[in-house]
C-alpha positions as a Markdown table, in Angstrom:
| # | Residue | x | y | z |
|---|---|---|---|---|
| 1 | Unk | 0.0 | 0.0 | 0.0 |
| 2 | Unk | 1.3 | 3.3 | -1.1 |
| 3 | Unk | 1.3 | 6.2 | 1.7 |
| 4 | Unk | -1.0 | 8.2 | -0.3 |
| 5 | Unk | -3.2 | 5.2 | 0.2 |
| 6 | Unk | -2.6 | 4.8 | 3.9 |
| 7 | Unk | -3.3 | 8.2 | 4.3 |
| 8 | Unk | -6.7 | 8.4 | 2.8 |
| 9 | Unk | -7.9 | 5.4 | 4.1 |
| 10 | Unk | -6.6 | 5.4 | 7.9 |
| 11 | Unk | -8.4 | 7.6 | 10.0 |
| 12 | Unk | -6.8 | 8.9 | 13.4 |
| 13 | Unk | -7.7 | 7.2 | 17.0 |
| 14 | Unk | -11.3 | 8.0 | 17.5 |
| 15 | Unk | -12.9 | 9.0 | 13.9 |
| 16 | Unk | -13.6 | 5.7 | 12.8 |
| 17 | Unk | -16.7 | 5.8 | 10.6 |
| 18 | Unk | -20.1 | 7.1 | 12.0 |
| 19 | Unk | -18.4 | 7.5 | 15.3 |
| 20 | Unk | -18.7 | 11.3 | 15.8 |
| 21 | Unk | -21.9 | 13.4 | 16.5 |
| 22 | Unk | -23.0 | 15.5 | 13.7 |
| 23 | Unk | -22.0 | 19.0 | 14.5 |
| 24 | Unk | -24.7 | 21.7 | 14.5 |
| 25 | Unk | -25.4 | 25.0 | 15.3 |
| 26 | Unk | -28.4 | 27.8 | 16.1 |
| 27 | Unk | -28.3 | 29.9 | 13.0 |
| 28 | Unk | -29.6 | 33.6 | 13.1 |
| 29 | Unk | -32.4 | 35.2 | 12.2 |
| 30 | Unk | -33.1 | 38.4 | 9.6 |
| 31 | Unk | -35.6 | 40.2 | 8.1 |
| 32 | Unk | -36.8 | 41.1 | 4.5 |
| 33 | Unk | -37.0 | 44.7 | 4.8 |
| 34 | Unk | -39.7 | 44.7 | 2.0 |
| 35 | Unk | -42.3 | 44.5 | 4.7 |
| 36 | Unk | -41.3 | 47.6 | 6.6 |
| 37 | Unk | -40.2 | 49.7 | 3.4 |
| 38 | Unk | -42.8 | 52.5 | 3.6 |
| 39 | Unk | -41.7 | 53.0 | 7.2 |
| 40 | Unk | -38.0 | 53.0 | 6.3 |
| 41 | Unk | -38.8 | 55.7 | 3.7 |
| 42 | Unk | -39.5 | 58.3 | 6.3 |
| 43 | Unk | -37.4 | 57.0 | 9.1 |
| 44 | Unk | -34.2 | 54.4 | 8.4 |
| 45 | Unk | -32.6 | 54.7 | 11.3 |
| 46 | Unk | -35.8 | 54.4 | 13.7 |
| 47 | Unk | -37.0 | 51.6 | 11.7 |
| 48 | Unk | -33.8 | 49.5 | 12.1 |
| 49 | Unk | -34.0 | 49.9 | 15.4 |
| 50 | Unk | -37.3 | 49.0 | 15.7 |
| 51 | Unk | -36.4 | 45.8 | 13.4 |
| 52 | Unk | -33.7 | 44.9 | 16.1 |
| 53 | Unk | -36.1 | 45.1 | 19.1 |
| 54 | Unk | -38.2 | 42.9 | 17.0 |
| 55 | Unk | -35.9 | 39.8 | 17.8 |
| 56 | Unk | -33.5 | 40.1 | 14.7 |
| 57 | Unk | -29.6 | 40.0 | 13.8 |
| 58 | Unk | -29.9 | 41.1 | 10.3 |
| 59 | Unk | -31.6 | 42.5 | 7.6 |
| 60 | Unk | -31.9 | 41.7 | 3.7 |
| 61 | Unk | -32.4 | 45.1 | 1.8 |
| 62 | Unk | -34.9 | 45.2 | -1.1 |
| 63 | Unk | -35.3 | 47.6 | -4.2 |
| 64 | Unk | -33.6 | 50.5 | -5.7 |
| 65 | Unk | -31.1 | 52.6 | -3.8 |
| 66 | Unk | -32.7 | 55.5 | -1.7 |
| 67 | Unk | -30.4 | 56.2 | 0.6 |
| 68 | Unk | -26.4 | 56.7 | 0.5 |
| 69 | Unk | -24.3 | 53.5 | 1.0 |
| 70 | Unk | -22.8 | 55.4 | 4.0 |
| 71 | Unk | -26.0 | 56.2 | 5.6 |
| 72 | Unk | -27.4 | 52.9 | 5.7 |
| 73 | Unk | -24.2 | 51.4 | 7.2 |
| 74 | Unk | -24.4 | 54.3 | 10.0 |
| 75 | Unk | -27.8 | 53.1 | 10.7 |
| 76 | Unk | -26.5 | 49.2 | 10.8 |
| 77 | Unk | -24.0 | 49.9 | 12.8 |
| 78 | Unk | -26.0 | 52.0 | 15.4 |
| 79 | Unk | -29.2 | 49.3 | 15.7 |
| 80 | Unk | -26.7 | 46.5 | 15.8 |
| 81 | Unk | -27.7 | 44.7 | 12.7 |
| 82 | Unk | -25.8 | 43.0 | 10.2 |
| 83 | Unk | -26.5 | 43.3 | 6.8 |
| 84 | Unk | -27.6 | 39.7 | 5.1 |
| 85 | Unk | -27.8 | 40.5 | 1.5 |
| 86 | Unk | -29.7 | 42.8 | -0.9 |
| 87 | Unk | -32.6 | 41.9 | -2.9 |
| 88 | Unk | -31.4 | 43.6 | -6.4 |
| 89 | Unk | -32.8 | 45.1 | -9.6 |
| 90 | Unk | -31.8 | 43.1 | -12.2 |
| 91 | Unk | -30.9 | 46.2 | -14.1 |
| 92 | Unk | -28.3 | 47.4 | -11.8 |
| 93 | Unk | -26.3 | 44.0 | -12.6 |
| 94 | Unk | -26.0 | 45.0 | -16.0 |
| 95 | Unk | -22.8 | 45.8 | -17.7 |
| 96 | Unk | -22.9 | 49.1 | -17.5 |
| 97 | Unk | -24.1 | 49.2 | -13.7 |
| 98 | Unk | -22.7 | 46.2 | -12.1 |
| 99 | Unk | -19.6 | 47.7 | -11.1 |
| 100 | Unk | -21.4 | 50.6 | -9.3 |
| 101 | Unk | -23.4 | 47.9 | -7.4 |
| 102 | Unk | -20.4 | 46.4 | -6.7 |
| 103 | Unk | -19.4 | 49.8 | -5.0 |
| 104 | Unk | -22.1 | 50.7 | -3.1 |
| 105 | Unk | -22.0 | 47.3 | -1.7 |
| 106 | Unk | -19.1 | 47.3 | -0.6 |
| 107 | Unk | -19.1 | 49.8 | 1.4 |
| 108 | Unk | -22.6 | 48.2 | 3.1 |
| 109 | Unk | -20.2 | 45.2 | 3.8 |
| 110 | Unk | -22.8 | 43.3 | 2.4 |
| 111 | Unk | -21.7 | 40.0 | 0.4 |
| 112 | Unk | -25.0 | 38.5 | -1.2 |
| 113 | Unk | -26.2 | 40.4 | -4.1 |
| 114 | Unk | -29.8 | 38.3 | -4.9 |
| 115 | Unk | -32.0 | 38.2 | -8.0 |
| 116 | Unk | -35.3 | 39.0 | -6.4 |
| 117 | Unk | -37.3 | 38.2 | -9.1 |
| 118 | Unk | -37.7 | 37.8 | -13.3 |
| 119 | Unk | -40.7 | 38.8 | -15.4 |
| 120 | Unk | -42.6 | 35.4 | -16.3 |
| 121 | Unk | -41.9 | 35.4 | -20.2 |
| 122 | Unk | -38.2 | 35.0 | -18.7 |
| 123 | Unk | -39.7 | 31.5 | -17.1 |
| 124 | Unk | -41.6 | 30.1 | -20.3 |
| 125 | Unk | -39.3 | 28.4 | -22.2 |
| 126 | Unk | -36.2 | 26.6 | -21.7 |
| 127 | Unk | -34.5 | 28.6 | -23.8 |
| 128 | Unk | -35.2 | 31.9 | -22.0 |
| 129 | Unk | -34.4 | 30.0 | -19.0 |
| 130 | Unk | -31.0 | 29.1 | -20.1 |
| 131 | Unk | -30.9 | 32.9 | -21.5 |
| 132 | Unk | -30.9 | 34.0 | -17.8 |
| 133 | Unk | -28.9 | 31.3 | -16.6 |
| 134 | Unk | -26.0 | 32.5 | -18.4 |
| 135 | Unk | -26.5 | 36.2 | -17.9 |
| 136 | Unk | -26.4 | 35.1 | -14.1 |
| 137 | Unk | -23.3 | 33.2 | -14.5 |
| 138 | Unk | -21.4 | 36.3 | -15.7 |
| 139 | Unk | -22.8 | 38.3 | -13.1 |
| 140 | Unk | -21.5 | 35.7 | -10.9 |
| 141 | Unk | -18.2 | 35.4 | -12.2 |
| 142 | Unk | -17.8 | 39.8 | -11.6 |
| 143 | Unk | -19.6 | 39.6 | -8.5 |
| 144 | Unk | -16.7 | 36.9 | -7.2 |
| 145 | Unk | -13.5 | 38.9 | -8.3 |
| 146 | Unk | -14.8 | 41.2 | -5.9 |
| 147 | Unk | -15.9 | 39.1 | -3.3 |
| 148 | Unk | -19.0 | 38.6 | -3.5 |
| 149 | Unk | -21.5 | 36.0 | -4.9 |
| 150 | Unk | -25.0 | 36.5 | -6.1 |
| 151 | Unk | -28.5 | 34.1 | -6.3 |
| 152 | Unk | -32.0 | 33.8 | -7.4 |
| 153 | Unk | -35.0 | 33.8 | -5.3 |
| 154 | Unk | -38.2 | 32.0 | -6.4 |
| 155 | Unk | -41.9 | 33.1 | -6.6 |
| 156 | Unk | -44.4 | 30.8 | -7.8 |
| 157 | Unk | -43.6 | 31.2 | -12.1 |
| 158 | Unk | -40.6 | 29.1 | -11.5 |
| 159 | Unk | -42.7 | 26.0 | -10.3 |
| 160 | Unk | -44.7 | 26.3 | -13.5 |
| 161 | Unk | -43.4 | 23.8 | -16.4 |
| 162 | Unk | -41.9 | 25.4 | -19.2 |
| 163 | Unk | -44.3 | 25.5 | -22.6 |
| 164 | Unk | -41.6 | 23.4 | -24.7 |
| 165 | Unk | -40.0 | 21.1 | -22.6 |
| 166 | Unk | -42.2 | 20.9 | -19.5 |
| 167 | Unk | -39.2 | 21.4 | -16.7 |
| 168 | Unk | -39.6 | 23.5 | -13.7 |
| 169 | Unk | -37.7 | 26.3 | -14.4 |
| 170 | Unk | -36.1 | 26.5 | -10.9 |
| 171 | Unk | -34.3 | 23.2 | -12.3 |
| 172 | Unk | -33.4 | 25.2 | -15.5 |
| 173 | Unk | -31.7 | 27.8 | -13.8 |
| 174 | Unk | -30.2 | 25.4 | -10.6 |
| 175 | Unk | -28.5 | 23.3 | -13.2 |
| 176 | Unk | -27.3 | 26.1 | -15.2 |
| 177 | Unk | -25.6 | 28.1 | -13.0 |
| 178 | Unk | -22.2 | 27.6 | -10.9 |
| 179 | Unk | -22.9 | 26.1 | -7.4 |
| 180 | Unk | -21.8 | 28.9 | -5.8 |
| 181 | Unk | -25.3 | 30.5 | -7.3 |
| 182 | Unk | -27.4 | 30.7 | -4.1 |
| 183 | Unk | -30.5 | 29.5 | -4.8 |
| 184 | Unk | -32.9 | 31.4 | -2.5 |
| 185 | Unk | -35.7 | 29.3 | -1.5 |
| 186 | Unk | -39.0 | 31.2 | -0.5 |
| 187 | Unk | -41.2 | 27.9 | 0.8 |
| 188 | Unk | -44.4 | 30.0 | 0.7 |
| 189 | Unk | -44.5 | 31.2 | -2.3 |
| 190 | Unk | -42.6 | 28.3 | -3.9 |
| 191 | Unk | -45.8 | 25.8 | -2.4 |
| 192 | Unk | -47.8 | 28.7 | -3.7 |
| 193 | Unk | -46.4 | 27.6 | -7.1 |
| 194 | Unk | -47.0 | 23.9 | -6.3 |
| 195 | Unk | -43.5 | 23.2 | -5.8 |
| 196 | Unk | -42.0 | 21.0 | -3.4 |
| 197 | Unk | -39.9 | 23.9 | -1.8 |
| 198 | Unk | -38.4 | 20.6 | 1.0 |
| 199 | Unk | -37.2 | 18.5 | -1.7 |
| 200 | Unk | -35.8 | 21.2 | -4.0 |
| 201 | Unk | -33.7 | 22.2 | -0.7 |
| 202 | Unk | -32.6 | 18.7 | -0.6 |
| 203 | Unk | -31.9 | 18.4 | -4.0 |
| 204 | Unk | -29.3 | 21.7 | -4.5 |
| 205 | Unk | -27.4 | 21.0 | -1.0 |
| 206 | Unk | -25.1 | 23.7 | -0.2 |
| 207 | Unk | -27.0 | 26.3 | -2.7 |
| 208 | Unk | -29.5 | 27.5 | 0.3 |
| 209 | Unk | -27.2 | 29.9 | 2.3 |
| 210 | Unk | -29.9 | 32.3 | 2.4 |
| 211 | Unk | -33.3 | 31.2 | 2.5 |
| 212 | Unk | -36.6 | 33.0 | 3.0 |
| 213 | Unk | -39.3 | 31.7 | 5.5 |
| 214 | Unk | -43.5 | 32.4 | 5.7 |
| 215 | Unk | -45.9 | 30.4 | 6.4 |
| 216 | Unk | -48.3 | 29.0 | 3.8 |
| 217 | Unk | -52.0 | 27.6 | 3.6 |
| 218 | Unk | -53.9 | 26.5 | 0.6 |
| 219 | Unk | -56.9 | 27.9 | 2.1 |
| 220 | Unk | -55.6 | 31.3 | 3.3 |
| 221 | Unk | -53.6 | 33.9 | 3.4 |
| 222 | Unk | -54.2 | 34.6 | 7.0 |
| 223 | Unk | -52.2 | 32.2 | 8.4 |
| 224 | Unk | -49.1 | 32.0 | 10.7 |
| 225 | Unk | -45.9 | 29.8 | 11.0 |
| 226 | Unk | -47.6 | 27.7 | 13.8 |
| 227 | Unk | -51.2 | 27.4 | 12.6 |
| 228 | Unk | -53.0 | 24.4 | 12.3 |
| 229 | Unk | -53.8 | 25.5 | 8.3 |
| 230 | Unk | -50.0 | 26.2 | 7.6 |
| 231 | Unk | -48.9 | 22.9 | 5.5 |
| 232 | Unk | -45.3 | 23.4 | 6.0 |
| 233 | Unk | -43.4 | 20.5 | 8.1 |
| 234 | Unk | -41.3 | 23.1 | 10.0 |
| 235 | Unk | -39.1 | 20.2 | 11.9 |
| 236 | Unk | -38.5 | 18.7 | 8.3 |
| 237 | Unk | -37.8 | 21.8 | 7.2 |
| 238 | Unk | -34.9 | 22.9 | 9.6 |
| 239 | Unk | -33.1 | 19.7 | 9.9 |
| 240 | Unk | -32.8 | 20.0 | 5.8 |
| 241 | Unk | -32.1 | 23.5 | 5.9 |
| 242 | Unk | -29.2 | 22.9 | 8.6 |
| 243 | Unk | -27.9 | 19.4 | 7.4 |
| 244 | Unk | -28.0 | 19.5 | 3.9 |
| 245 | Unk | -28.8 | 22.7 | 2.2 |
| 246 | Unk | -26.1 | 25.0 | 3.9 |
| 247 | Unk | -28.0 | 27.9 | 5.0 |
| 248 | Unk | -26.3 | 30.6 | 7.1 |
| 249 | Unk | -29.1 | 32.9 | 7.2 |
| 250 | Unk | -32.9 | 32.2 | 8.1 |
| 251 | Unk | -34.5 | 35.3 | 6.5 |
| 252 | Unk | -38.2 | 36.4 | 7.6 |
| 253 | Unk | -40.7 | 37.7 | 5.1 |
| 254 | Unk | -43.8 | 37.8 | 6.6 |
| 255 | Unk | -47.0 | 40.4 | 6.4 |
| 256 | Unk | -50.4 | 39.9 | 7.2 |
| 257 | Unk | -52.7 | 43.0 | 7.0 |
| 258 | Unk | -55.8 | 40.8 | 8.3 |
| 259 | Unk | -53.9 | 39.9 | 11.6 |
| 260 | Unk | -51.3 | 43.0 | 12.3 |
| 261 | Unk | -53.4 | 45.8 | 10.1 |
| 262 | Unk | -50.7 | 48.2 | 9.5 |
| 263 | Unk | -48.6 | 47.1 | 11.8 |
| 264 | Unk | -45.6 | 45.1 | 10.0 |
| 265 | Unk | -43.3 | 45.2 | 13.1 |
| 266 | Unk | -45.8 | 43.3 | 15.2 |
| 267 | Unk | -45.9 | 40.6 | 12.3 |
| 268 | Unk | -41.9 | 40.5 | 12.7 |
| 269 | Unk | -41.7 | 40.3 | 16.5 |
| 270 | Unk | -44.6 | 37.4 | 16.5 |
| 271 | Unk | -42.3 | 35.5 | 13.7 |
| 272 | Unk | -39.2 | 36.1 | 15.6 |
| 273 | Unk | -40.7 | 34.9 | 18.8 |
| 274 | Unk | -41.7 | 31.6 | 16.8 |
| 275 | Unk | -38.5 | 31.4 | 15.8 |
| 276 | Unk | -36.1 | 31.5 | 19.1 |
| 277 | Unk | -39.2 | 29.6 | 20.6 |
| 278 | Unk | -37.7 | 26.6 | 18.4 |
| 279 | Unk | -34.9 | 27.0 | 20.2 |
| 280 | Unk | -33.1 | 27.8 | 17.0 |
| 281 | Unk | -34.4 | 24.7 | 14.7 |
C-alpha cells in the first residue's frame, strides 16, 4: 500500500466511521426589509431599530437605492444589525451598472447580491431559462472577483413547467448556473407555485445559504408559522435547511394585513418569537 493510500484510508484514534456526533449549530435570524419599506422611507434609522427590538440580527435590503451607502451602514451599525444581503434590480447587474453595485456594496459590507425576481416570459421556455442562466453566470463570475456571490429567489412562475420542454424552471436555472449560485428558496411562495420547496432544498445541497421563511396555507392567506392550516413541516424543514442545504441565514418575510393591520413590526416580533421559541431549529 502506497502512503498516499494509507493516508486516505486510515483515519486517526477515534474518527472511525459514524463514530462522531453531527456538529450543529443555532443559526440567526433576519428580516426582508420589503415588509417595513414605507416605514423605512420616512425613518431608516428608527425603523432598524425597531427591526432589532423585533428579535433580529440582520436584515436583507430590497429595491432601488434611496439612501447613500454610508448612511445605511451608519444606521447598521447603530441598531446592531448586520446586513444579510440585498434583494437587487436586475438592471443594476447589468454591464454598464454592475460595477457601481459592486461599490455601493461594498461599502454596506454586504456579500449577497440576490435576483429577487424575473418577469414570467423569462420562465416560459427553456430557452429563456437558459438565456438568464448564463446572464447570471457572468454576473456571478464579476460579483466573485470582488468578493462577493449573487443568487435567485423564487416566486411561484418558477414551479410552473416550461411550454416546450415541461421542466420547472427552478431546475433550468439550478443546473445552469455555478454552485456557488445561491438559490434562494421562498417555501411560501414556492408551495404557492405547487413546488416541493423541501425537496428542491434537498436536491441543490449547499445552494440555500440564504433562504426566506412564511408560512403557507392552501386555504388562506391569514395564516401564521404555527397554525393548524399552515402545511409546512417546519421540523422537516430545519433539519434540511441545517444538514444538507447549507443555510447561514434564516430570513423572515412575513406580512399579514388581516392579523397585524398596518402594523408590520408586530408581524416581525410574532415571527421572531416563533423562531427563538424553536430554540433555533
Amino acid at each position: 500500500m502506497s502512503n498516499s493510500t494509507r493516508a486516505i484510508n486510515s483515519l486517526p484514534p477515534g474518527w472511525g466511521e459514524n463514530e462522531q456526533p453531527v456538529v450543529e449549530t443555532k443559526l440567526p435570524l433576519a428580516a426582508q426589509l420589503f415588509t417595513v419599506a414605507d416605514m423605512m422611507s420616512k425613518d431608516l434609522r428608527g425603523t432598524l431599530k425597531l427591526v432589532k427590538e423585533a428579535g433580529y440580527d440582520g436584515v436583507e435590503f430590497a429595491g432601488g437605492l434611496k439612501f447613500t451607502a454610508q448612511e445605511i451602514r451608519y444606521a447598521l451599525d447603530e441598531a446592531g444589525l448586520q446586513i444579510v444581503g440585498w434583494h437587487t434590480p436586475w438592471e443594476y447587474l447589468s454591464p454598464n451598472n454592475i460595477y457601481s453595485t459592486i461599490t455601493y456594496n461594498k461599502v454596506l459590507g454586504n456579500q449577497f447580491i440576490i435576483v429577487p425576481w424575473m418577469p414570467d416570459e423569462t420562465l416560459y421556455t427553456r430557452e429563456s431559462c437558459l438565456k438568464f442562466a448564463a446572464e447570471l453566470t457572468w454576473v456571478s463570475d464579476v460579483l466573485g472577483m470582488h468578493g462577493m456571490v449573487t443568487g435567485y429567489h423564487n416566486h411561484a412562475t418558477e414551479f410552473r413547467p416550461t411550454d416546450d420542454t415541461g421542466e420547472l424552471p427552478w431546475d433550468i436555472i439550478a443546473q445552469n448556473t455555478p454552485s456557488n449560485v445561491i438559490m434562494q428558496n421562498d417555501i411560501g411562495n414556492g408551495m404557492r407555485g405547487g413546488g416541493d420547496m423541501i425537496e428542491m432544498l434537498r436536491k441543490y445541497p449547499g445552494r440555500g445559504v440564504t433562504v426566506h421563511m412564511k408560512p403557507y396555507s392552501p386555504e388562506s392567506r391569514d395564516t401564521f408559522f404555527d397554525d393548524p392550516n399552515c402545511t409546512i413541516d417546519w421540523d422537516e424543514y430545519f433539519e434540511i435547511a441545517r444538514k444538507e442545504a447549507g443555510v447561514r441565514w434564516y430570513i423572515v418575510e412575513y406580512m399579514n394585513n388581516i392579523r397585524y393591520p398596518n402594523d408590520p413590526i408586530a408581524a416581525l416580533a410574532a415571527s421572531a418569537e416563533w423562531f427563538r421559541s424553536r430554540n433555533g431549529r
